[in-house]
N, C-alpha and C positions, 0 to 999 in steps of 0.2 A: 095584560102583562102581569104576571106575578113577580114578588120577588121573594125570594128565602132563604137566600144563600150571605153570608156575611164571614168576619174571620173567626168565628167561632158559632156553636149550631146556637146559643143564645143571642148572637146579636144580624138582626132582621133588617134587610134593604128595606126601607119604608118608601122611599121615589126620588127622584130626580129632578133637579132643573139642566134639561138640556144642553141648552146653547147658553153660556157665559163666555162674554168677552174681557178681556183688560187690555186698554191699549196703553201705550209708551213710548217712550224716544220722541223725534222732532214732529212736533202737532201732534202727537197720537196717531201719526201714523202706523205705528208699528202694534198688529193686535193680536196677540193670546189666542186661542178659544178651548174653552174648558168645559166641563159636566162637573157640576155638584152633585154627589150622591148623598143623601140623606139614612145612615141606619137611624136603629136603636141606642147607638153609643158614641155616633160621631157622624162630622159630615168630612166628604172627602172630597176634593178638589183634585180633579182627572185632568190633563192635558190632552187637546184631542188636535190631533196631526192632520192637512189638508188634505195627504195622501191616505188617510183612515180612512176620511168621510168619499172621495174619490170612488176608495174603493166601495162604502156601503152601499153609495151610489148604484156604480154599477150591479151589484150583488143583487138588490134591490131591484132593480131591472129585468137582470135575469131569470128572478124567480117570478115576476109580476109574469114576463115572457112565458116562461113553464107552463104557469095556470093557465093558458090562454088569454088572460086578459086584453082588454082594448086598450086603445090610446089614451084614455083620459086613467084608467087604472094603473098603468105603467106610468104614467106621470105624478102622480097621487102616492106610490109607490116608492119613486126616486126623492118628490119631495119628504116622505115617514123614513126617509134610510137612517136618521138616529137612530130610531128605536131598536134597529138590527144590534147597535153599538151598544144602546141600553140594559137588553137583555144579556148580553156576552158579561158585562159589568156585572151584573145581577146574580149570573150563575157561577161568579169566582169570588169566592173567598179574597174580603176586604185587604187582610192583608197580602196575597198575591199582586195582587192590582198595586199597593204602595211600593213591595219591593220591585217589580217588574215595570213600572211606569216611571222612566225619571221627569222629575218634577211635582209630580202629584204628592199632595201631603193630607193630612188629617187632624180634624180639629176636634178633641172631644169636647158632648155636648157640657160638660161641667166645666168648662172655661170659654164659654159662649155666655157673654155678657148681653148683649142683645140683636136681633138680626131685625134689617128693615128693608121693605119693598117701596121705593122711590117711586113712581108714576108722574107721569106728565102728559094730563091728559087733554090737558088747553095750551098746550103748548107743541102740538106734534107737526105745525109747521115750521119750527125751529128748529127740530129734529132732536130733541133732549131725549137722549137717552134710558129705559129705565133703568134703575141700579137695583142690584143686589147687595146691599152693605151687612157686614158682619162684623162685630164689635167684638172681640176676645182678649182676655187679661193679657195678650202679647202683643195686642196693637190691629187695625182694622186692617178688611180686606174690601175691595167694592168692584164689583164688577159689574158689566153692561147685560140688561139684559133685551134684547132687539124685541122678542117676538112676544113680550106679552101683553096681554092688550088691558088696559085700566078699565 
């Protein structure tokens, strides 16, 4: 996957953390899911909707289908449908994506106090969470991240 596109031709998508959660409300029931985008000049915090992924889902499918792929390819397929999400991300200009996205916001990296990767890796029968926490001169953000493995 390349990335090069950002809100201006100097500042460069560097990658992504996919799947970020925040949950809220009663137990944390109620959860978020987001994509961090990482430029050269900020990180942006994406909202991603269940009917996005739904649809990459099937998208995803259907192109696995095109190629002729088999069963386990069209499966393998359905489960990479972010990345369909990721690249679309990638080839709009940062600021498109802030004004067109409600909720999504951006942090520049000059008020990025410190960022830290939480792991728990003797504890994954407890089911602890990892965290993504970001420290910024306006106060912390921290979100779940399910799929990374310590």
């Amino acid at each position: 996957m390349s990335f090069e596109h950002g809100a201006s031709t100097n500042e460069l998508v560097l990658g992504f953390v996919p799947s970020a959660h925040r949950r809220s409300g009663f137990l944390g029931l109620k959860v978020e899911n987001f994509t961090v985008m990482l430029t050269t000049h900020r990180l942006v915090i994406i909202p991603l909707s269940a009917d996005e992924m739904k649809q990459a889902v099937s998208e995803s499918l259907r192109q696995a289908k095109q190629e002729g792929k088999g069963f386990l390819e069209q499966w393998n397929a359905q489960l990479n449908a972010i990345n369909l999400i990721l690249e679309r991300f990638a080839a709009t200009p940062v600021g498109t994506i802030l004004a067109t996205r409600p909720g999504s916001f951006a942090i520049p990296i000059n008020h990025i106090r410190w960022i830290k990767v939480d792991t728990h890796p003797h504890q994954q029968h407890k089911r602890m969470p990892n965290q993504l926490i970001i420290e910024t001169d306006s106060g912390r953000y921290t979100y779940d991240i399910p799929f990374l493995r310590a």
